[in-house]
N, CA, C and O atoms as a MOPAC input file, in Angstrom:
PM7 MOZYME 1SCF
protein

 N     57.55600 1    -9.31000 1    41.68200 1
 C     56.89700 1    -8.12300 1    41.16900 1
 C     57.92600 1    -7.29200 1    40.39900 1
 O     58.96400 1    -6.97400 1    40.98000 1
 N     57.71200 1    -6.91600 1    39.12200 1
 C     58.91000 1    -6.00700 1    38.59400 1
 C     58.37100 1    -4.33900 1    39.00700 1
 O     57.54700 1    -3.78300 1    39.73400 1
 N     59.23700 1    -4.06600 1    38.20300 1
 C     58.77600 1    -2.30000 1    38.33300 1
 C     58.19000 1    -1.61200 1    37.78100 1
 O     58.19300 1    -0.41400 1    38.06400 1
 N     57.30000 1    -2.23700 1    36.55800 1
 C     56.02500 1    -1.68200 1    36.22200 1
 C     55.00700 1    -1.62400 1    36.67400 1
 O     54.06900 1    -0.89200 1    36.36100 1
 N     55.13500 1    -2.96000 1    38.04500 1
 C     53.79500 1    -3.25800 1    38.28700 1
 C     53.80300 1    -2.33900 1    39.89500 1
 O     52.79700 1    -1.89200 1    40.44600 1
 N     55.04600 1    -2.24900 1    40.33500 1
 C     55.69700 1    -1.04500 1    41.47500 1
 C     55.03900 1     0.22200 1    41.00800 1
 O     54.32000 1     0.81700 1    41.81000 1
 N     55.25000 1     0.81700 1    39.49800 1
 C     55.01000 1     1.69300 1    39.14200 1
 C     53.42000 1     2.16700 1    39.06900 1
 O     53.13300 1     3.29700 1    39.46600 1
 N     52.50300 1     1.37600 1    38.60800 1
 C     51.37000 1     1.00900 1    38.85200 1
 C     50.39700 1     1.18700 1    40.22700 1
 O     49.25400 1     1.64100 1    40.19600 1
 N     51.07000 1     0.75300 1    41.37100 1
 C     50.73700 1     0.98400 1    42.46400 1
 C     50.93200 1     2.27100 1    42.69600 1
 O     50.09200 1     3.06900 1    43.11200 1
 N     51.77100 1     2.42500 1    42.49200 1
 C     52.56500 1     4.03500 1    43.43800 1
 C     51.39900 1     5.16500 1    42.34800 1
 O     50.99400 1     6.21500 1    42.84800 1
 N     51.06000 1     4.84800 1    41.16400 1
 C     50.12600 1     5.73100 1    40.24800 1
 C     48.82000 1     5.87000 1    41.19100 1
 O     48.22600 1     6.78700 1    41.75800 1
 N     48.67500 1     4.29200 1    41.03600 1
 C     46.85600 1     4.47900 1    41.56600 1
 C     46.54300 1     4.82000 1    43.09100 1
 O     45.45000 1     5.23600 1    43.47600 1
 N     47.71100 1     4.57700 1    43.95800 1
 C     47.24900 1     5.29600 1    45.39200 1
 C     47.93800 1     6.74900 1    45.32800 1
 O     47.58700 1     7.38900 1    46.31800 1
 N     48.70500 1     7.40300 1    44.58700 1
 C     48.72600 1     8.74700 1    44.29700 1
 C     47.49300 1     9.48100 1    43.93000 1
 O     47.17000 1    10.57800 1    44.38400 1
 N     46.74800 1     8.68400 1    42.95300 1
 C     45.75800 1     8.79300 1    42.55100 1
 C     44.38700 1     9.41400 1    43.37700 1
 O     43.62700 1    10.38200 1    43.33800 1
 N     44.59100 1     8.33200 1    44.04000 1
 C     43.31900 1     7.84200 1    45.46600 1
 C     43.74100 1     9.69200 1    46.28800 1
 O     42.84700 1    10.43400 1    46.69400 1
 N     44.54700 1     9.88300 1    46.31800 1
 C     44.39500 1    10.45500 1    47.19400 1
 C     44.79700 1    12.27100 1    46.63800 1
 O     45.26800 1    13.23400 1    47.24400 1
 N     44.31500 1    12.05900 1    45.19000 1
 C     44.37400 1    13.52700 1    44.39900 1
 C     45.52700 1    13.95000 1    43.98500 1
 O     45.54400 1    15.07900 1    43.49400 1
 N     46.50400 1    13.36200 1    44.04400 1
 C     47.75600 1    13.72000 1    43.80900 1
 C     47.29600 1    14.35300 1    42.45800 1
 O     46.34500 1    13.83300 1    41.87400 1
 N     48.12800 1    15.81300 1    41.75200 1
 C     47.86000 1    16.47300 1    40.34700 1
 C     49.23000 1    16.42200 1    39.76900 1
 O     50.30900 1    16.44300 1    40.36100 1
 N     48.88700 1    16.32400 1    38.04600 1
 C     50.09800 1    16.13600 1    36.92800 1
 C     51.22300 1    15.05800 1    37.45000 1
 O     52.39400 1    15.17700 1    37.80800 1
 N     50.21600 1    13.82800 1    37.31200 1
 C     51.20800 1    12.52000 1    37.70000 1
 C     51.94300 1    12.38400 1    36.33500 1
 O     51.35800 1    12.16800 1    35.27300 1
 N     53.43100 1    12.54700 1    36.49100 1
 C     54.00400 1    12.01700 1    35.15000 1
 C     54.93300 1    10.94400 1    35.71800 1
 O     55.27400 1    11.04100 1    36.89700 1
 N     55.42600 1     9.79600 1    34.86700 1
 C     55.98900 1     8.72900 1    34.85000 1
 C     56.95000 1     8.51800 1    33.88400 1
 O     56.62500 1     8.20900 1    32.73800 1
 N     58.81900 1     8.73400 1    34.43500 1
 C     59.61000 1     8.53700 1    32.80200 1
 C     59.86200 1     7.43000 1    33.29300 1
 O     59.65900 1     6.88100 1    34.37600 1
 N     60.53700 1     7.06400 1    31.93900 1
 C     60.85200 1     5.34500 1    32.43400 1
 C     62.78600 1     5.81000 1    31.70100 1
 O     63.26400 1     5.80200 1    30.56700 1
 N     63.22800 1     6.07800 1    32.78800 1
 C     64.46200 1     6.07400 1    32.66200 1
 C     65.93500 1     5.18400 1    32.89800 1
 O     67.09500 1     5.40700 1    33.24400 1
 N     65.04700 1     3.99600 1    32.45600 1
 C     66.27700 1     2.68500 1    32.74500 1
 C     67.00100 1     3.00700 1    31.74600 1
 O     68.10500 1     2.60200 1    32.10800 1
 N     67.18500 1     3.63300 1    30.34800 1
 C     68.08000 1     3.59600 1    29.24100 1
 C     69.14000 1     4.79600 1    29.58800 1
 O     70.26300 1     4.58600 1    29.12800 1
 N     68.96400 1     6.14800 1    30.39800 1
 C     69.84300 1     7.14800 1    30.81900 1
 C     69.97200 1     7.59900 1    31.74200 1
 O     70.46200 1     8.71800 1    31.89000 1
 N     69.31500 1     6.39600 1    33.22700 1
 C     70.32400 1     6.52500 1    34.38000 1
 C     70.07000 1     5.30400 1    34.87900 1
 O     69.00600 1     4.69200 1    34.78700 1
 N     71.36900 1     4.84900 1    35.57500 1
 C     71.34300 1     3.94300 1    36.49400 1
 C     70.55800 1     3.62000 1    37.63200 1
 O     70.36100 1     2.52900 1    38.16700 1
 N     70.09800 1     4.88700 1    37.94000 1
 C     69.32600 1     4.83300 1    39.55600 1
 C     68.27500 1     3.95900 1    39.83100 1
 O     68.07400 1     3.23300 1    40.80400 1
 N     67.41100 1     4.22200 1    38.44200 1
 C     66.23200 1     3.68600 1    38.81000 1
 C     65.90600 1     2.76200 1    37.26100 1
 O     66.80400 1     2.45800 1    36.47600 1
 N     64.53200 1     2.44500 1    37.07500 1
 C     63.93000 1     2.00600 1    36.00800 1
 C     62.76600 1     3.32000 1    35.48900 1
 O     62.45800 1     3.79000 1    34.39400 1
 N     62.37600 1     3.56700 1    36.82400 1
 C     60.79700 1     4.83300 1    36.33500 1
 C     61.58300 1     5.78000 1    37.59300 1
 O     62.43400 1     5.62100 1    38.46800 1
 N     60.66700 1     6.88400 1    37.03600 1
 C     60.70800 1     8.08100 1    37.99000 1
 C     59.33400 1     8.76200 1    37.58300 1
 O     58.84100 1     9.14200 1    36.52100 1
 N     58.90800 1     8.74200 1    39.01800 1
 C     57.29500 1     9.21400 1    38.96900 1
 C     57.45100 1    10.62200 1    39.71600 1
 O     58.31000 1    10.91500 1    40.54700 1
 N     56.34000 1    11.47900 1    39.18600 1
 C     56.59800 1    13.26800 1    39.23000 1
 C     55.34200 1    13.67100 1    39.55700 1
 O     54.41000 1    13.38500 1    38.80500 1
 N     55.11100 1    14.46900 1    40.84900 1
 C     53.15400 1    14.74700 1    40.94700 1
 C     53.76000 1    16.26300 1    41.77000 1
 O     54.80400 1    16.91500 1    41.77600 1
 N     52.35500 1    16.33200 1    42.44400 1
 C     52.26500 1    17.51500 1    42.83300 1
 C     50.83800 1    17.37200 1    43.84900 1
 O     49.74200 1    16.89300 1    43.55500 1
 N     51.22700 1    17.87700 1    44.92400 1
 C     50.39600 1    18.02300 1    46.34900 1
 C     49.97300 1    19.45400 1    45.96500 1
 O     50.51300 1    20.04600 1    45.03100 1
 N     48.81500 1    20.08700 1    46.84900 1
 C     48.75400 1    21.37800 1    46.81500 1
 C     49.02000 1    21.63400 1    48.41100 1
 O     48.67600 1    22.81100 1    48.51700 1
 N     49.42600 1    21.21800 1    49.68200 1
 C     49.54000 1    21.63100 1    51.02300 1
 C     50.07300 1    20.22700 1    51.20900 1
 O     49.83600 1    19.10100 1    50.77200 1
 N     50.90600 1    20.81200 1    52.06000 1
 C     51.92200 1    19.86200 1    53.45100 1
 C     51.26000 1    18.27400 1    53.46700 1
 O     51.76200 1    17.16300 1    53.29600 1
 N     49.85200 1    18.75800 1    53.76700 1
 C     49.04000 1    17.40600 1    53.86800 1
 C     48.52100 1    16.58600 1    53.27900 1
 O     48.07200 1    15.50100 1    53.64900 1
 N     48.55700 1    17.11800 1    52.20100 1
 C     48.08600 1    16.21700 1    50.94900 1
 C     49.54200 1    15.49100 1    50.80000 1
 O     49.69600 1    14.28800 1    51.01100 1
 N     50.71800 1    16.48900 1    50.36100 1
 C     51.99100 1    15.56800 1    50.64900 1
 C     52.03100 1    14.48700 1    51.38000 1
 O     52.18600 1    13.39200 1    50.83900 1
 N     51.93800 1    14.57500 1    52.32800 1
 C     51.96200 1    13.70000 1    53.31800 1
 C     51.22400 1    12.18700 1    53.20100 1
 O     51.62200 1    11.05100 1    53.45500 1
 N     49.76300 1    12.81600 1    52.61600 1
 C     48.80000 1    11.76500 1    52.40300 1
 C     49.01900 1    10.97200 1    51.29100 1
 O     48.72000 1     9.77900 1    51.33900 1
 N     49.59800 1    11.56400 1    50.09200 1
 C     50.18700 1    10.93600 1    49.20100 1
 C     51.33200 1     9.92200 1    49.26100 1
 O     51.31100 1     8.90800 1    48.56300 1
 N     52.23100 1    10.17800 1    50.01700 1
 C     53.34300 1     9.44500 1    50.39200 1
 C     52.40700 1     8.52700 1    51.59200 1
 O     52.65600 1     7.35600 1    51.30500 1
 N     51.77900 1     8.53300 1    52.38400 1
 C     51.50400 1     7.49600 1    52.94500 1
 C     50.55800 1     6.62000 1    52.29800 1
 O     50.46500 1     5.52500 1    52.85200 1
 N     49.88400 1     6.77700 1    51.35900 1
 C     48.92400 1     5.93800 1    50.48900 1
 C     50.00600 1     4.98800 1    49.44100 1
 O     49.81800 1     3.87800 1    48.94200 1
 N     51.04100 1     5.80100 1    49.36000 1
 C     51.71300 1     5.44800 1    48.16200 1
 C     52.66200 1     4.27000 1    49.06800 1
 O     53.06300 1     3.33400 1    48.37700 1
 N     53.01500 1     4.24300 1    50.41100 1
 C     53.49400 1     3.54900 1    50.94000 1
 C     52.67600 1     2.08900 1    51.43800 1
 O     53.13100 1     0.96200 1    51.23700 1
 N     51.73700 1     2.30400 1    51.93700 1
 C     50.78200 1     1.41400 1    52.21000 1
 C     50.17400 1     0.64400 1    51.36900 1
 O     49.67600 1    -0.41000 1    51.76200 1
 N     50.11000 1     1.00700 1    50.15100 1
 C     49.93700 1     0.15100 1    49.25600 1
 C     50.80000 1    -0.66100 1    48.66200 1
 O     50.44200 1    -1.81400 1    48.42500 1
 N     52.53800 1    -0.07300 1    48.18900 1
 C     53.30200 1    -0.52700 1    48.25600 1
 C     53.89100 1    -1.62300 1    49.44100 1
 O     54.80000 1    -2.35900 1    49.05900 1
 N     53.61500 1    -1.70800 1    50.27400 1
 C     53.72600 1    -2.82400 1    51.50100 1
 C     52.95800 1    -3.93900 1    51.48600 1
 O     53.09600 1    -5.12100 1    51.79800 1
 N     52.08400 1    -3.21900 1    51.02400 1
 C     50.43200 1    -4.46500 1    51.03900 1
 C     51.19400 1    -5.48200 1    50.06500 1
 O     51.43600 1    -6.65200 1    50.36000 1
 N     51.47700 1    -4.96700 1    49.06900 1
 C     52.05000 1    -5.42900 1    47.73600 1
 C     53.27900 1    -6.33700 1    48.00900 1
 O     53.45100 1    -7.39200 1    47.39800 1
 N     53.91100 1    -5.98600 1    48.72200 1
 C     55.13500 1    -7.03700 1    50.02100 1
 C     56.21000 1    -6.39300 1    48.83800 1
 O     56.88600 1    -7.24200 1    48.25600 1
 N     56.45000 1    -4.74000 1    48.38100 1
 C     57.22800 1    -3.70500 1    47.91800 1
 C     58.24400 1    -3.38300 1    49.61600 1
 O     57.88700 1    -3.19500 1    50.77900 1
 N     59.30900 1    -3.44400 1    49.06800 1
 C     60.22900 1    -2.86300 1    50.42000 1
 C     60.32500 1    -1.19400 1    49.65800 1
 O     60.40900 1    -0.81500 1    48.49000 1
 N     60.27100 1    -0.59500 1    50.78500 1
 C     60.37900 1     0.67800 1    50.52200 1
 C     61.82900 1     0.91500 1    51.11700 1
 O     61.97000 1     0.55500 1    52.28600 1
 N     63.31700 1     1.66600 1    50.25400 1
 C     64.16900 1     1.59800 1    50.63600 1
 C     64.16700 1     2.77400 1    51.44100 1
 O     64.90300 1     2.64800 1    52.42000 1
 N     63.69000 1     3.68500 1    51.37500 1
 C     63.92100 1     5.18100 1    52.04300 1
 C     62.61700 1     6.07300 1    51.58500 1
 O     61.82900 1     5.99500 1    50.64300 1
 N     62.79000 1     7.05500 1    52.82900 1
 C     61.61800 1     8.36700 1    52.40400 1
 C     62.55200 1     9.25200 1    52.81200 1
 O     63.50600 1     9.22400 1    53.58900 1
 N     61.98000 1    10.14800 1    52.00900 1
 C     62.81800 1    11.13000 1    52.83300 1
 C     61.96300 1    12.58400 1    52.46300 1
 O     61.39400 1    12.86600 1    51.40800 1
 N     62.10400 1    13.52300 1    53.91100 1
 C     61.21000 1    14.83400 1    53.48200 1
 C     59.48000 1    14.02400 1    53.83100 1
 O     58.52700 1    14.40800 1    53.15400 1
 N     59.33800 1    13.26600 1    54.58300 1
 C     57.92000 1    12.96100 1    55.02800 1
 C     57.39600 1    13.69400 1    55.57400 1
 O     56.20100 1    13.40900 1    55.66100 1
 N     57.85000 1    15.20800 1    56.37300 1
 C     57.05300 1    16.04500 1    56.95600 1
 C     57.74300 1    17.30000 1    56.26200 1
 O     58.00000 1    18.18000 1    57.08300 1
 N     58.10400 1    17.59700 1    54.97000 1
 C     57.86200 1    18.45000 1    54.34500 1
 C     56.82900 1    19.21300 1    53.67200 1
 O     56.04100 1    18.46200 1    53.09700 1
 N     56.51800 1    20.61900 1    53.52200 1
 C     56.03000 1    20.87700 1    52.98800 1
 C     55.98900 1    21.80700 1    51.23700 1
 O     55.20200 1    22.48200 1    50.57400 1
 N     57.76300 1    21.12400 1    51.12300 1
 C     57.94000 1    21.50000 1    49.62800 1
 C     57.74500 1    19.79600 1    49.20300 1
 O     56.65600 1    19.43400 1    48.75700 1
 N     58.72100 1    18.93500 1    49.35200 1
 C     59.06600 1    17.73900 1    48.46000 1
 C     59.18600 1    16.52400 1    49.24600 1
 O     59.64700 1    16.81100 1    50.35100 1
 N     58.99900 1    15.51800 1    49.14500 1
 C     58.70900 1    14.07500 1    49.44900 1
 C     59.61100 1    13.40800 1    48.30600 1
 O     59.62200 1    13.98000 1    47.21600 1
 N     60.42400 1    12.15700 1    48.48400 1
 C     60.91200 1    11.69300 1    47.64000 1
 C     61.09300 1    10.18000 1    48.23300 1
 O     61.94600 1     9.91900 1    49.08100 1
 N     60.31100 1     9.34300 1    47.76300 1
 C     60.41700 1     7.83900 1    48.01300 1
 C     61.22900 1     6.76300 1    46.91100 1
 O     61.09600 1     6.60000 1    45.69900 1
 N     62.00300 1     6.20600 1    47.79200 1
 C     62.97800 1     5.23500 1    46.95100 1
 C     62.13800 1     3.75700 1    46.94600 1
 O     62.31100 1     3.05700 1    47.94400 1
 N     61.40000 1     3.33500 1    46.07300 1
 C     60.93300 1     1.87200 1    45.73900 1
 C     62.26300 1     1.00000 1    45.40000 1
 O     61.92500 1    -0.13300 1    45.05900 1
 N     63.11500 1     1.11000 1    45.39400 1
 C     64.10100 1     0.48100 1    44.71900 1
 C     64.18500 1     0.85600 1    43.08100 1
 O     64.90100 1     1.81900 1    42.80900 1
 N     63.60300 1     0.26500 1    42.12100 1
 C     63.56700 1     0.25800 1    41.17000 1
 C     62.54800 1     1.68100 1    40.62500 1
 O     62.87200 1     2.14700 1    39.53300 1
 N     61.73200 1     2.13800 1    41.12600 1
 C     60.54700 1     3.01000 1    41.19000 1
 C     61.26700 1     4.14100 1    41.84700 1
 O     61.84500 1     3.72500 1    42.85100 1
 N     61.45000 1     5.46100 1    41.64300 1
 C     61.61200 1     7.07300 1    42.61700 1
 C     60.52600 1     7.26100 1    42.21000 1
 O     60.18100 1     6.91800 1    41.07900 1
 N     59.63700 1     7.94200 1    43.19000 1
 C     58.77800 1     8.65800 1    43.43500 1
 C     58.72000 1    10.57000 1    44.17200 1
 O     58.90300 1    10.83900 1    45.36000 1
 N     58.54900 1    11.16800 1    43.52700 1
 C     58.97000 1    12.80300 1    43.71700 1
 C     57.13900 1    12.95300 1    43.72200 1
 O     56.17800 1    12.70400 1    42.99500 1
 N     57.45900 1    13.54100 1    45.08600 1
 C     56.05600 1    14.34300 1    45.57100 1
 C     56.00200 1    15.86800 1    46.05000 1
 O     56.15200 1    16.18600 1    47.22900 1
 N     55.73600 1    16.92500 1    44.84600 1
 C     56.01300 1    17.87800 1    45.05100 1
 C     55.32100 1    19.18200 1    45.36500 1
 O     54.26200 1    19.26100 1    44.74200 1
 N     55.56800 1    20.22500 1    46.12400 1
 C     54.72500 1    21.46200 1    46.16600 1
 C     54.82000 1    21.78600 1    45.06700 1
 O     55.96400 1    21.58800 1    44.65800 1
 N     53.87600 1    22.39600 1    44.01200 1
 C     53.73400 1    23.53500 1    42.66600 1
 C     55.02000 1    24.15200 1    42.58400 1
 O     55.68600 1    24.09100 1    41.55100 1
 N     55.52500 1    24.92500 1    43.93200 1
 C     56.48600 1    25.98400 1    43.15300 1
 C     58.14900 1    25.34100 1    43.57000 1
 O     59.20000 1    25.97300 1    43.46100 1
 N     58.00000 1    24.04300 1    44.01800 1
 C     59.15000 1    23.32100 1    44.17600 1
 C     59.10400 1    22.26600 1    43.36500 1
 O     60.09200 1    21.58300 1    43.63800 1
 N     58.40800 1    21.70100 1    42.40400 1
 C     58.44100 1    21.65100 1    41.51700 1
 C     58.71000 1    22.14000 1    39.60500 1
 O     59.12900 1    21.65600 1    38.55400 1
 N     58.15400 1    23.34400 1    40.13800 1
 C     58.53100 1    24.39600 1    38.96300 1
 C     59.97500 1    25.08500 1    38.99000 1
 O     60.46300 1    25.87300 1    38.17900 1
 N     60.42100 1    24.64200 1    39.96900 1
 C     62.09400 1    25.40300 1    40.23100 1
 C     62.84100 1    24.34800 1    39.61600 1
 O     63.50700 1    24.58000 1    38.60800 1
 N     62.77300 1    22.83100 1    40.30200 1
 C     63.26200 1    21.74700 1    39.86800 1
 C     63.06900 1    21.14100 1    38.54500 1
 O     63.89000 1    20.36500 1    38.05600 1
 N     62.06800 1    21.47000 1    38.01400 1
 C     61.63800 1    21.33000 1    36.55100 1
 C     62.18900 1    19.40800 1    36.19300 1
 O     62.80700 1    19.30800 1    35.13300 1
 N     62.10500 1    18.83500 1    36.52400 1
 C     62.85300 1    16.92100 1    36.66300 1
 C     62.73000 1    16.90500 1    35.29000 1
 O     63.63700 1    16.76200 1    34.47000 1
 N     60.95200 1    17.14000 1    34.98700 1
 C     61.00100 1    16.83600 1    33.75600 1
 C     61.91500 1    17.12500 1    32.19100 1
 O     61.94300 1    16.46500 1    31.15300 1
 N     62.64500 1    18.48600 1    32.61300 1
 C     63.38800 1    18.94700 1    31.64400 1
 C     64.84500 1    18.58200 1    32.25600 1
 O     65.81000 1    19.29300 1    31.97400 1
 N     64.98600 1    17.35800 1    33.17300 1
 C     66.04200 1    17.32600 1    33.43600 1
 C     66.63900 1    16.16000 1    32.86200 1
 O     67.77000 1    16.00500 1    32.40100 1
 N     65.44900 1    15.18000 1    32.99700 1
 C     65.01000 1    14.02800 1    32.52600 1
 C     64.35600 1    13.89900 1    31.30700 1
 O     63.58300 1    12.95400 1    31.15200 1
 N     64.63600 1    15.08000 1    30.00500 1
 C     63.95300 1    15.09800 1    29.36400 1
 C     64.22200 1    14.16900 1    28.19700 1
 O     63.57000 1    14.41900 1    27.18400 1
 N     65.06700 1    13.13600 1    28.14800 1
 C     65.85000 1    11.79500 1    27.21200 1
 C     64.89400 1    10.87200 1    27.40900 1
 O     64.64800 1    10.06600 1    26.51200 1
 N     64.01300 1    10.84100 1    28.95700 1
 C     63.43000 1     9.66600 1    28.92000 1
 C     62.38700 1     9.70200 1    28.20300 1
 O     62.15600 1    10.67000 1    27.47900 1
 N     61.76500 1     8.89200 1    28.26700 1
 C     60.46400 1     8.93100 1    27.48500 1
 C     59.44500 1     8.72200 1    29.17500 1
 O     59.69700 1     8.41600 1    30.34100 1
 N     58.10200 1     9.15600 1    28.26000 1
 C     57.12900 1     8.90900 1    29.19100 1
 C     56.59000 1     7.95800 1    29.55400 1
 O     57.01200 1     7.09500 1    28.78400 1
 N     55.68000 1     7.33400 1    30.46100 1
 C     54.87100 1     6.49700 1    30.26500 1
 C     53.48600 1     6.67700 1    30.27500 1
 O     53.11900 1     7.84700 1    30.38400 1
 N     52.66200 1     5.85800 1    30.19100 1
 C     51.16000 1     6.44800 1    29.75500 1
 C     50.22600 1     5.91400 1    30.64200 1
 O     49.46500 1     4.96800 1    30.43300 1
 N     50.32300 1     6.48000 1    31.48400 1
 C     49.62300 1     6.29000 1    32.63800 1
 C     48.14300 1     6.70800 1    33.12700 1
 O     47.65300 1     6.57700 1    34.24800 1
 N     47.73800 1     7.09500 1    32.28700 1
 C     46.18100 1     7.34300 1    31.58100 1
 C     45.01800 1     6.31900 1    32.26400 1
 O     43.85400 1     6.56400 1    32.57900 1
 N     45.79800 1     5.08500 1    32.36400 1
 C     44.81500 1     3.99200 1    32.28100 1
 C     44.97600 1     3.99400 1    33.83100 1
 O     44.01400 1     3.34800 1    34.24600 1
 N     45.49400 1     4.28000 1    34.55400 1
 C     45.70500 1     3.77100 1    35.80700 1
 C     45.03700 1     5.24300 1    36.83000 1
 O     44.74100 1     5.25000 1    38.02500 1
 N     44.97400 1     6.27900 1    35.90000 1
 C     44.01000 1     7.49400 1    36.67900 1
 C     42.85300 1     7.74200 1    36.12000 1
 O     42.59900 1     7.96200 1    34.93600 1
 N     41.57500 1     7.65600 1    37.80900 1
 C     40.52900 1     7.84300 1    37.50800 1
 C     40.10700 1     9.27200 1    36.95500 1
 O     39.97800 1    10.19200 1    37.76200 1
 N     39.84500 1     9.52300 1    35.32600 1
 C     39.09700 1    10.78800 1    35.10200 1
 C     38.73500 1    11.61600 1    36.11200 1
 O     38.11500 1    12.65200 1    35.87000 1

């Protein structure tokens, strides 16, 4: 499985479970860490929560090793290591402090349109 198709998963069970402003850079050209870095937003603790466990469970199903979570019973930020895939699951205003996207702003996006239900 490469890491588009990692990336893919981690979209559509974010998805499933309401995750808001899913963005996806694909930053293999200006950092080492990863290939993608995926960016959402929970509105409560529990939706966090629910997001990262959808996003995990599907990823497993998928026979994805998940290298680390970390912040699973937070209620600012969640951050899952796919290996190749980061995943940032964030409260609104811990997100808006961290701003990734303008941190990460070299990468380009991906278009992930197709993979969220309207």
């Amino acid at each position: 499985m490469n890491s588009q198709d990692i990336l893919e998963i981690a979209v559509r069970a974010a998805d499933s479970k309401r995750a808001e402003d899913i963005v996806a850079l694909d930053v293999h050209e200006v950092s080492l860490l990863a290939d993608y870095f995926v960016i959402m937003q929970g509105s409560s603790k529990r939706q966090l929560g629910a997001i990262a466990e959808a996003i995990a469970e599907k990823e497993e199903a998928a026979d994805v090793k998940i290298e680390r979570i970390e912040g699973k019973n937070s209620d600012k930020w969640v951050l899952m290591d796919l290996g190749d895939v980061v995943v940032n699951i964030f409260a609104p205003q811990v997100r808006a402090y961290y701003n990734l996207e303008k941190l990460w702003a070299n990468a380009a996006k991906v278009d992930v349109s197709d993979w969220i239900k309207a």
